[in-house]
C-alpha positions in Angstrom: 7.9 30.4 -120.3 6.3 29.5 -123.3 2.7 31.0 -125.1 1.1 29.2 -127.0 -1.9 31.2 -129.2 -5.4 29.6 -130.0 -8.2 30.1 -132.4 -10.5 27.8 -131.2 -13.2 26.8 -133.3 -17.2 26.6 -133.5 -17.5 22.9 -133.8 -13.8 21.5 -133.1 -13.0 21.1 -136.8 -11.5 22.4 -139.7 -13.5 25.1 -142.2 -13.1 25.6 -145.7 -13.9 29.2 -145.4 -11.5 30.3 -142.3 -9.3 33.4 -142.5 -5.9 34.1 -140.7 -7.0 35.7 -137.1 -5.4 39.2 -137.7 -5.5 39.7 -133.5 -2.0 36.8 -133.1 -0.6 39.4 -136.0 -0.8 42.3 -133.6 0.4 40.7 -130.4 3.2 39.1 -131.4 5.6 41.5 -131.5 4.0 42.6 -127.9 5.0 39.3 -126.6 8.7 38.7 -125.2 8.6 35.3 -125.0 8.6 31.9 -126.8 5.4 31.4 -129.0 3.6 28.8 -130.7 0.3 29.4 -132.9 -2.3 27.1 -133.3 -5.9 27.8 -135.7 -8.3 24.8 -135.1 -10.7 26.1 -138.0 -7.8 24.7 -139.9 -5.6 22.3 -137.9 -6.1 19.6 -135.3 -4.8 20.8 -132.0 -1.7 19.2 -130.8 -3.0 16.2 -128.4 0.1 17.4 -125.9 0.6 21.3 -126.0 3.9 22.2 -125.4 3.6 25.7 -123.4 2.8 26.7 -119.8 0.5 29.3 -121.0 -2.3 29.2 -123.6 -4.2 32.4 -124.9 -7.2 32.0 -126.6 -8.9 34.4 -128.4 -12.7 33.7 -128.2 -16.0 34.7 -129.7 -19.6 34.1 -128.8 -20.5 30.9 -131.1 -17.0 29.4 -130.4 -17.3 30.0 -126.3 -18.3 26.4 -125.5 -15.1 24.9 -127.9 -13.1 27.5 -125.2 -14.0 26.4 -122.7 -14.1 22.8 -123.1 -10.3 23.2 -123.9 -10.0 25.4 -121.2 -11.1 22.9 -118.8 -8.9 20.3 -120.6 -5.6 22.6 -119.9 -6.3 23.6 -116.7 -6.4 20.0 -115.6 -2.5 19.6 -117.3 -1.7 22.8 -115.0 -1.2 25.5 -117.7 -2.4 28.7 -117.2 -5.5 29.8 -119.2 -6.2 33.5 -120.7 -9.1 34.3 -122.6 -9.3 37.7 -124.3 -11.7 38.9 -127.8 -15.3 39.7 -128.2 -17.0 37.2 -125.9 -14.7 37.9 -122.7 -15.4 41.2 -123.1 -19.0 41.5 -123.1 -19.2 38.6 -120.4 -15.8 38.4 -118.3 -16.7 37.2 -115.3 -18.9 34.6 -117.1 -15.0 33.4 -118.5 -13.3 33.2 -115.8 -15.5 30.5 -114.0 -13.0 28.7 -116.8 -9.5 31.3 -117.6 -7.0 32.2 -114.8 -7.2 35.9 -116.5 -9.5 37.8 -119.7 -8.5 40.8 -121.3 -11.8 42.9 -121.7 -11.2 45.4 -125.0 -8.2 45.8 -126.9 -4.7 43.8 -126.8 -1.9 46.7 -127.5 -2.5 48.1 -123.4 -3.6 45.0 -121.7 -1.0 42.0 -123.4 2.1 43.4 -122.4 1.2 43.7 -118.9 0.0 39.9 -118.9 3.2 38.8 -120.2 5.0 41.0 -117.6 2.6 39.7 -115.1 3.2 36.3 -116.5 6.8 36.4 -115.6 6.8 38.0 -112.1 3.9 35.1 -111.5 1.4 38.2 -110.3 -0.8 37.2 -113.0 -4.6 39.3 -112.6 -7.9 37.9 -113.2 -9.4 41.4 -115.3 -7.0 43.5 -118.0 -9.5 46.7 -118.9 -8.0 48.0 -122.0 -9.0 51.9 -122.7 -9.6 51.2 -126.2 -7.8 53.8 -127.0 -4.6 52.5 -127.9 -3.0 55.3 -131.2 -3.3 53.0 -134.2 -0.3 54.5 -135.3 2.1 52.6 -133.2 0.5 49.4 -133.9 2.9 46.7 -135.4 1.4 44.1 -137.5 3.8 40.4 -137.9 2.4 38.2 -140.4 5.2 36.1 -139.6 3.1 34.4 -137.1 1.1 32.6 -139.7 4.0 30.8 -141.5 3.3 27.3 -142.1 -0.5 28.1 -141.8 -2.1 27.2 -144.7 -5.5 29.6 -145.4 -7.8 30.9 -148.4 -5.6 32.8 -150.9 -7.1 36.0 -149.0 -5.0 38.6 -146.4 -6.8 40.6 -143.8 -6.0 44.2 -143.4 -7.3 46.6 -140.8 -7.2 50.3 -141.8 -9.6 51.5 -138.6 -11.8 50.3 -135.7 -15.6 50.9 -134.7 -18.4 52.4 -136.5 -19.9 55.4 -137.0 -23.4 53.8 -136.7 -24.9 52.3 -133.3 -27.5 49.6 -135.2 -29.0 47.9 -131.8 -27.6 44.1 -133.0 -24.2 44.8 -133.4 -21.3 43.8 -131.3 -18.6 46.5 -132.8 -19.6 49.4 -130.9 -20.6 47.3 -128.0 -17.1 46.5 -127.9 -15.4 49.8 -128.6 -18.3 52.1 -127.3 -18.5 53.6 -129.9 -14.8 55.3 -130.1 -14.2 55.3 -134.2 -9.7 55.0 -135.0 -7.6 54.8 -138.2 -4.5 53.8 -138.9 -2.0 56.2 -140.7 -2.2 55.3 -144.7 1.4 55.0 -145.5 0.9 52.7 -142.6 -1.4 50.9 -144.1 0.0 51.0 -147.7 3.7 49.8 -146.2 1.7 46.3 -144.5 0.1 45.9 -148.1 3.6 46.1 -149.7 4.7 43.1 -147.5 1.9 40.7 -148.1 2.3 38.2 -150.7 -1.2 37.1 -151.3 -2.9 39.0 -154.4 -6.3 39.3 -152.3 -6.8 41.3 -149.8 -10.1 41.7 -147.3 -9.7 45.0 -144.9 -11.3 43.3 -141.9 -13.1 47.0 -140.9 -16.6 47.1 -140.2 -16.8 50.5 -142.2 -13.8 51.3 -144.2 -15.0 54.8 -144.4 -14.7 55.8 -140.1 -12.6 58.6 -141.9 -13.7 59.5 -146.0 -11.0 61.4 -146.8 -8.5 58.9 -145.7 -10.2 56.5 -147.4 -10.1 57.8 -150.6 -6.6 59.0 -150.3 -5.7 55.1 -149.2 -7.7 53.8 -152.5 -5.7 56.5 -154.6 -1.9 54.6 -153.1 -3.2 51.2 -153.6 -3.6 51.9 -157.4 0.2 51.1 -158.0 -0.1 47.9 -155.5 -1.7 45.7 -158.1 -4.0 44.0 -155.5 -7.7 42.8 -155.6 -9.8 43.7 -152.8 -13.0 44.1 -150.7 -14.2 45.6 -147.7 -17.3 46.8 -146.0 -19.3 50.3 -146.5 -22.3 51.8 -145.3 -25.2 52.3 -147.6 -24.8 55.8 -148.1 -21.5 55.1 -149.7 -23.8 53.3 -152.3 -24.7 56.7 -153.5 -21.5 57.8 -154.5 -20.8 56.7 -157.7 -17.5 58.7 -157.8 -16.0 57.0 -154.6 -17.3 53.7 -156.1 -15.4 54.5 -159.3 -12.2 55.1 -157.5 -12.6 51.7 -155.2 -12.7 50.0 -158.1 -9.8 51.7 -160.2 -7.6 50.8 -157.3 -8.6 47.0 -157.6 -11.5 46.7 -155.7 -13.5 43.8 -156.5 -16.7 43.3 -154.2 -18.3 45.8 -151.3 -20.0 44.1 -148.3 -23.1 46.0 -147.2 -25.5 45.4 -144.6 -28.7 45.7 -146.1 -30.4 44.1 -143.2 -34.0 44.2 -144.4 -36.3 45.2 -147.6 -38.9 46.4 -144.6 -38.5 50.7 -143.4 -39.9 49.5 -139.8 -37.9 46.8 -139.4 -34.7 49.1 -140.3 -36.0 52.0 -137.8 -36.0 49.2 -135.4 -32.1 47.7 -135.4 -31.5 51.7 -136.0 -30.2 51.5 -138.9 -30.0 54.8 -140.0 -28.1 54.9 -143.1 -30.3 52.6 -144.8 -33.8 54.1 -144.4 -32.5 57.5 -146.5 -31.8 55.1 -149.2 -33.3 53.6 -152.2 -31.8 50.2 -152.5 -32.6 50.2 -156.4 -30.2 53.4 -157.0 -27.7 51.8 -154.6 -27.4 48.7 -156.4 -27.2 50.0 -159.8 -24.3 52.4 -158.7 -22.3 49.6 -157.4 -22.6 47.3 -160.6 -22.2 50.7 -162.5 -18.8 50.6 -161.0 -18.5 47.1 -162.1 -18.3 45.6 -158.6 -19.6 42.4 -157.1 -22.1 42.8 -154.0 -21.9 40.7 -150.6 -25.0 41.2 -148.8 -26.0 40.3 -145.9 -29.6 40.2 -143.9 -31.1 39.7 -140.8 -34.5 38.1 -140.2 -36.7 37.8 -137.0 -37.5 42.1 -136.6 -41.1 42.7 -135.7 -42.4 42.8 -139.4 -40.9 39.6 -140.4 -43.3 36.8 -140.8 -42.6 32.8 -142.6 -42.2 34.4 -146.2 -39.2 37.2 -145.4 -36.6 35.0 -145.8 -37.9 34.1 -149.6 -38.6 37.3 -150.3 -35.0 38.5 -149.9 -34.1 35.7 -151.8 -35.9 36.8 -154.8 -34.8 40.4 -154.1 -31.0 39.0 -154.3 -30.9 36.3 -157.4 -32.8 38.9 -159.0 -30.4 41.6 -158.4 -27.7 38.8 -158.8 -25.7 39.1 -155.9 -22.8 37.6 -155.5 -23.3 36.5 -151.6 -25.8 37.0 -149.3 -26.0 35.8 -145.6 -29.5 35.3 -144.2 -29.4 34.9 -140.4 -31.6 34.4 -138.0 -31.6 37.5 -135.5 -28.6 37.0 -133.2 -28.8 37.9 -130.3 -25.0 38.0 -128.5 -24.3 39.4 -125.3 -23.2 42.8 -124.5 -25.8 44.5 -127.6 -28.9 47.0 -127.1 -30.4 43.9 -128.9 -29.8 41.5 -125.9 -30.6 43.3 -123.5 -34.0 44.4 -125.1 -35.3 40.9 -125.9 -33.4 39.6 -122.2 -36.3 42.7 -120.7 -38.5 41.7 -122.6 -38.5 38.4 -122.1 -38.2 37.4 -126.0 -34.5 35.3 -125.4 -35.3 31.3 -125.9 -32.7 31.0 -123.5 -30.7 33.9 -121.7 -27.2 32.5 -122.4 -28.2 30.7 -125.7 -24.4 29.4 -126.7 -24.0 27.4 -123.5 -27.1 25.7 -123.9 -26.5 21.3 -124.6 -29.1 21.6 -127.3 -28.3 24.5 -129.0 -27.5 23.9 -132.7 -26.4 26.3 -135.7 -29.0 27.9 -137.4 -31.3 27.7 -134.1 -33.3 30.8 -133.4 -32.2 32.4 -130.1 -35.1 34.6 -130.1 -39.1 34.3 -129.7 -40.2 36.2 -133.1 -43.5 38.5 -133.4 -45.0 36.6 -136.4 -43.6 32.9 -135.9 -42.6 30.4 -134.4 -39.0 30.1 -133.5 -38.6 27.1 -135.8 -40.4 28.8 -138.4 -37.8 31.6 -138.2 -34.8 29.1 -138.2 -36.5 26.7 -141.6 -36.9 29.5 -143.4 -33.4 31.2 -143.0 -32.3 28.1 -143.9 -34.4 27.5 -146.8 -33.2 30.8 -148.0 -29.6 29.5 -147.6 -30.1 26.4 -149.4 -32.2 28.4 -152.5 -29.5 31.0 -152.6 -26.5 28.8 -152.9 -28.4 25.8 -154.8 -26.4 25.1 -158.2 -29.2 26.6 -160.2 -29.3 30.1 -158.4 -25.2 30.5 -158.1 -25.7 30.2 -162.3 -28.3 32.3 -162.7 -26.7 35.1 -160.6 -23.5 34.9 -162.0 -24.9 36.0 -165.4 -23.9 39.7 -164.5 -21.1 41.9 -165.8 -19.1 41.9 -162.5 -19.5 38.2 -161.2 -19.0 37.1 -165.3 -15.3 39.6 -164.5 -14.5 37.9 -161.5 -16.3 34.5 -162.6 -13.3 32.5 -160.7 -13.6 34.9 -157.2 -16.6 34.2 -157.8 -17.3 30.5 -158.1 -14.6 29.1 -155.6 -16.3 32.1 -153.2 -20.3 30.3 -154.0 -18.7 26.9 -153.6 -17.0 27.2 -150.5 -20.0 28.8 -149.5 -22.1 26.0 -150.5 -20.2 23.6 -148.7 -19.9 25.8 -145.3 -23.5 26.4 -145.2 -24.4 22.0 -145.4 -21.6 21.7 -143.5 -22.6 24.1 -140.3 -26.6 24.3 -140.7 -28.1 22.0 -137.3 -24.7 21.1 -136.1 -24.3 21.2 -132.3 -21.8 24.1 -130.9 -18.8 22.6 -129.6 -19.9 19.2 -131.6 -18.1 16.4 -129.3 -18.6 14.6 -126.6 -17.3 17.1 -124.0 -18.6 17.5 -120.9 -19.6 20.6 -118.6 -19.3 21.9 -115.1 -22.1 24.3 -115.9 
């Protein structure tokens, strides 16, 4: 029995942006069998897949790619498993096109597949507990030799978050249980991985501050540049900052979300209404780091000239990146299920819908139109990463530092953003037994 592993992607091609999919790193060695790896964000498929089994891991905004390949290997007879983010919040939904999903985690649910797999008493549900001891988990990079990606490794140091904001798929996935590895865990992957940058894949690196900091203080002899993710209140300490950065960090993500207090009370986000963005910014360029922020627009207090305004807010505080996205609402989140009640979603299940395009608002906003909330996230888009702006924001101490990190990362950005803006999920000719 052979396995072959698949990243299917949003629109069926390759992306200049794409980053090794750390979950094929962590079931590899939990597979006892022949495997073969495949990343359509940056490879055409093989037109004749030589396995019996394909497992895909899957995601909300690539579903309809899945299962439009699912459909496509079922007809050749190989067995279809469909396991990540999407087949958890909406399993049953995946297996009107997968023989089996694994809802939650991998470590507890893929070794029983592949047992199952071999004594042909193959399930249709894996539950995982998601609460597998981080520990014990073996990481194999091996499984992406021959792949060619950005000059960027992922790392994952912990899982969840300690924050519940209402649009978020983390701790709708892991209910909001909060795990971290052991550093000298952590520390001995690092030592192994032969690219110079490194992005810890976390959605809060600090789940646990004291390990954190303790993890920073080992990387100093590792001679690696870095980023991650941190809450905002992190933003206020300009000692951790300092520490980040002695031990090579380069750029913090942060989800600032929104410049409006009501609109942040509203997606719950807690750590960001104690907090004055002004002092947080001026601490993290104090520490001579870059900034990635990112935004969400369609809340109750938006109206047609949010989107510019946080475009202003970030060329004028020169960030690095920014993200400005229409309100998502994805399945299994408070979010969902409040518009779904209230009768706000343009469609329920948005990402199987023939018409729905990148960029689309899946929501019926308060103070616009739906296509007014879609133009002007795209606007922003277009403003932020026009060639005048990336210039104009790089004229700051930490982009001018990291002037290359930062070009190639506005570039590529650039190009993703043209690329993906209005283009049709899926994006062939496929066609659906919906």
């Amino acid at each position: 029995m052979k396995i072959a592993f698949i990243r299917p992607g949003m629109f069926g091609k390759k992306s200049r942006d794409a980053m090794m999919p750390l979950v094929f790193a962590i079931i590899k060695p939990l597979t006892k069998a022949p495997i073969e790896f495949y990343d359509e964000k940056i490879e055409a498929l093989p037109e004749n897949l030589d396995a019996e089994v394909v497992a895909m891991t899957v995601d909300t905004f690539s579903a309809r790619r899945a299962y439009f390949l699912a459909q496509k290997y079922k007809k050749e007879n190989k067995i279809v498993i469909m396991g990540g983010f999407h087949p958890t919040m909406v399993p049953d939904e995946c297996l009107q096109y997968a023989d089996a999903v694994v809802v939650g985690e991998a470590e507890d649910t893929w070794p029983m597949i592949v047992e199952d797999l071999k004594n042909n008493s193959l399930k249709k549900k894996y539950i995982s507990n998601n609460s597998s001891d981080l520990s014990q988990v073996k990481y194999d990079y091996t499984v992406f030799n021959g792949k060619y990606y950005n000059n960027i490794a992922l790392v994952q140091f912990g899982r969840g978050c300690r924050y519940c904001c209402d649009f978020c798929s983390i701790n709708a996935f892991y209910k909001g249980s909060v795990r971290t590895r052991n550093v000298e865990n952590v520390v001995a992957d690092i030592k192994k991985i032969k690219e110079k940058y490194i992005f810890f894949v976390d959605d809060n690196i600090f789940a646990d501050r004291e390990k954190a900091v303790k993890l920073f203080l080992l990387m100093k002899k590792l001679r690696k540049k870095w980023a991650c993710q941190i809450s905002m209140d992190i933003a206020e300490n300009a000692e951790i900052l300092k520490i980040m950065k002695q031990s090579g960090c380069m750029m913090v993500l942060i989800g600032f979300e929104s410049l409006n207090k009501e609109n942040l009370k509203k997606m719950n986000k807690k750590a960001n209404m104690k907090v004055d963005y002004e002092k947080a910014l001026n601490n993290i360029y104090g520490a001579g780091l870059m900034v990635y922020g990112t935004f969400v627009i369609g809340y109750g207090e938006d109206t047609v000239n949010s989107a510019q305004e946080i475009v202003d807010f970030t060329v004028h505080h020169k960030f690095a990146i920014a993200n400005f996205n229409p309100l998502m609402a994805m399945p299994g989140t408070a979010l969902y299920e409040r518009l779904k009640w209230e009768n706000k979603l343009v469609i329920d299940k948005w990402w199987l819908e023939n018409n729905f395009r990148y960029g689309d608002s899946m929501i019926v906003p308060e103070n616009m139109t739906g296509i007014q909330l879609s133009e002007s996230c795209r606007d922003a888009r277009y403003s932020f990463y026009s060639l005048g702006n990336i210039f104009k924001r790089m004229m700051s101490r930490s982009n001018l530092k990291n002037v290359h990190v930062y070009l190639i990362t506005n570039l590529v950005s650039r190009f993703e953003i043209m690329f993906k803006q209005g283009r049709k999920l899926g994006d062939r000719d496929e066609n659906y037994a919906d």
